[in-house]
Structures are given as structure tokens and as C-alpha cells.
N, C-alpha and C positions, 0 to 999 in steps of 0.2 A: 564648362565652357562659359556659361555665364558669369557664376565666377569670376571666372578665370577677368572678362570684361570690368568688371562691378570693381573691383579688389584694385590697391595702390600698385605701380610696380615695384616696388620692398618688400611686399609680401606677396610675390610669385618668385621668389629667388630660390634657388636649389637647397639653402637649408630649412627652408621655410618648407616644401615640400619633402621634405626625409622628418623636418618633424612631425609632420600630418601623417607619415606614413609610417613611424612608428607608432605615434597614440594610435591610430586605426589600428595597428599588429595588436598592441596588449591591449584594447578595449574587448578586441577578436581573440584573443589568448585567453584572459578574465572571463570571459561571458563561457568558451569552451570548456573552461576549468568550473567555474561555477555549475555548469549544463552537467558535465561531470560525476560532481560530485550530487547532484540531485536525482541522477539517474542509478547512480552507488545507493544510495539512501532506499531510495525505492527497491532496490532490489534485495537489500538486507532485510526490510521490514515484507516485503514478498516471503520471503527465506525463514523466516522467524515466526510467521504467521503460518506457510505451511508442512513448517515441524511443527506446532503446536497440534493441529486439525491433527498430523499422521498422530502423533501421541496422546490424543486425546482419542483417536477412532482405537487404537492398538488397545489401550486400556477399558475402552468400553467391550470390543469383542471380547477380551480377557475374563472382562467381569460375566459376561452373558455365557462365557463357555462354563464355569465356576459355579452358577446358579443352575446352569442345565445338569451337571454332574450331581445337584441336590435333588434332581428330581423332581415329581409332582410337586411339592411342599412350597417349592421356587417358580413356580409358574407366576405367582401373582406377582411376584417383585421381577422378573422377567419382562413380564406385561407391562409395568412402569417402568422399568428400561427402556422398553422401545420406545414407548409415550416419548419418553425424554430424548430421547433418540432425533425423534422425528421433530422435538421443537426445536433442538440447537443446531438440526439440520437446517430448519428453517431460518434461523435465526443468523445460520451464519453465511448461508447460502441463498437468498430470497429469491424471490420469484419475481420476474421482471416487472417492472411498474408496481410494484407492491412495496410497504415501506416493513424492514423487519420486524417481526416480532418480538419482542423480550417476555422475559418472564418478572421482570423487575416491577413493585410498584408502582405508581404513576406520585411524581410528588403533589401532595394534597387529600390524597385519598387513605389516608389512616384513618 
């Protein structure tokens, strides 16, 4: 409305208004397409990160049924299974307000 007041009468004209009102559609088209495809992304790298967890959990039970089939002898590498277990638990899953742990050196400390 203001505008509408402020602005020449040549640019309140009917083409002048269908052009405004398509750049508003494809700004509103673009933005939705872009919104889109960021929400595509997200969900792929969702997707991909929890097959990795299932296939990395599958292969750990694997290996810990494999070493219980050895018996007593396998207890100790068992024991450091779970260890590691419990750190890439942590590490991939952390605990709130807490920053992850790695197992990674810190750069500097060689």
C-alpha cells in the first residue's frame, strides 16, 4: 500500500505487477528446490551413516561370537573388544554436553 503511494504511475501498471509476481514464484520455486535438495542430502548422509553403525555393530557381534567359540584362551581379546566397544560407542554416540572422545592423537603430542 505504501508502495503502492511512493512508486511513479508506470510502475503500477498490470505488467509491471505479473512481473513481480513471477520473480516472487521462481524466487519461491528456487528457494523450495534448493530447501529440497538440502533436505535430500541430509537424509542420504543419515542413510549412509546408519548402515555403516548397523555394519560395523553386525561385524563386531560376529567377531565376539567367534572368539567366545575359542573359549577360555579368548577371554582376554574379548575383554578388549568390549573396551573398544564401549569407546566407539562413545565416540559415536556422546553423551550430552560432553564433546566426543576419539582415540586419535592430539596434533603436537608425538
Amino acid at each position: 500500500m505504501f508502495a503502492a503511494r511512493a512508486l511513479p504511475e508506470h510502475h503500477l501498471s498490470s505488467e509491471t505487477r505479473t512481473a513481480v509476481t513471477v520473480s516472487v514464484a521462481i524466487v519461491g520455486t528456487l528457494s523450495a528446490l534448493v530447501l529440497g535438495l538440502m533436505i535430500s542430502t541430509a537424509s542420504s548422509s543419515f542413510s549412509a551413516r546408519s548402515n555403516e553403525v548397523t555394519e560395523i555393530s553386525s561385524y563386531l557381534i560376529r567377531m565376539d561370537r567367534i572368539l567366545q567359540r575359542y573359549g577360555p584362551e579368548a577371554q582376554n581379546a574379548r575383554a578388549k573388544l568390549r573396551t573398544y566397544i564401549a569407546a566407539k560407542s562413545q565416540e559415536l554416540f556422546p553423551v550430552a554436553g560432553q564433546p566426543p572422545q576419539t582415540n586419535e592423537p592430539k596434533s603436537g603430542s608425538w
